[in-house]
C-alpha positions as CSV (number, residue, x, y, z in Angstrom):
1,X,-239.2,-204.4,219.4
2,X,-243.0,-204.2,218.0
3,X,-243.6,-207.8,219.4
4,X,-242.7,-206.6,222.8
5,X,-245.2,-203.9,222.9
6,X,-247.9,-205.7,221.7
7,X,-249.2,-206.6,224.7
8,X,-248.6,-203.2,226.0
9,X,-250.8,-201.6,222.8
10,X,-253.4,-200.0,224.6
11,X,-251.3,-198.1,226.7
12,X,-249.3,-196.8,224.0
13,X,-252.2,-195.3,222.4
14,X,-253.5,-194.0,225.4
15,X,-250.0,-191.9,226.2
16,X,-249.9,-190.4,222.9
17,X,-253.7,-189.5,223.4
18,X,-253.1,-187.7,226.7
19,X,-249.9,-186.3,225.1
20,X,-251.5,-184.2,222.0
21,X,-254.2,-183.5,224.9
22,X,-251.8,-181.6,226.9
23,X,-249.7,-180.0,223.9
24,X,-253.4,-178.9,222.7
25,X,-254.0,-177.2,226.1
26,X,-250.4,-175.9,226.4
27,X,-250.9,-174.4,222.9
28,X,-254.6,-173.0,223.7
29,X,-253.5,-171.0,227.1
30,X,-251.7,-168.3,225.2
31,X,-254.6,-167.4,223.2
32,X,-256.8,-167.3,226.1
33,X,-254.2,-164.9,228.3
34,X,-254.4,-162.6,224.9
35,X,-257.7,-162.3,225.0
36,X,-258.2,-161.4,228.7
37,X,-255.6,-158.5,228.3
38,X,-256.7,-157.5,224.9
39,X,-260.2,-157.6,226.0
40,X,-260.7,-157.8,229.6
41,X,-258.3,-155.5,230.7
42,X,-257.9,-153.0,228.0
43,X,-261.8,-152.7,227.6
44,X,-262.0,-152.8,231.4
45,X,-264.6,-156.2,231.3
46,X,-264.2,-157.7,234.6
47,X,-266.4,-160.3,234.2
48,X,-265.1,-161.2,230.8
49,X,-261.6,-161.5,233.0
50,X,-263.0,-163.9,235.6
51,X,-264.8,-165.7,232.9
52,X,-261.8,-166.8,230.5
53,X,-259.9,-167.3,233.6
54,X,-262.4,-169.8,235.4
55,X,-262.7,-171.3,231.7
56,X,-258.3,-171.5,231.7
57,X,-258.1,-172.8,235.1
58,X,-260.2,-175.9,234.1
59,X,-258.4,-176.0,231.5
60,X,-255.4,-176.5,233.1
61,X,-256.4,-178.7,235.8
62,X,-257.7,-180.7,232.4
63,X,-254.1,-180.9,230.8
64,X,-252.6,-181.9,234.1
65,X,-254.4,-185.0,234.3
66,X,-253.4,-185.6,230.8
């Protein structure tokens, strides 16, 4: 099966690239939702709200292309 997907080699790698790319964004928007309730929310920081949420929406527009 290996000699079939020889020629296809580079997109292999590529799709396991962009995979661990969106897992690693998948596992990183959690952490970023805790910390604009634990901090923007409960310590009433607006700006830190719109700040981590700008900084998640690029983030997910980044693990959609992935």
């Amino acid at each position: 099966m290996l000699r079939f997907l020889k020629k296809y080699r580079h997109w292999c790698l590529l799709c396991m690239v962009m995979m661990v790319a969106e897992t690693a964004v998948d596992l990183l928007q959690p952490a970023m939702m805790a910390s604009i309730v634990d901090d923007g929310v409960l310590g009433q920081n607006l700006s830190l709200v719109v700040q981590v949420g700008v900084k998640m929406i690029a983030l997910v527009v980044a693990g959609g292309a992935a």
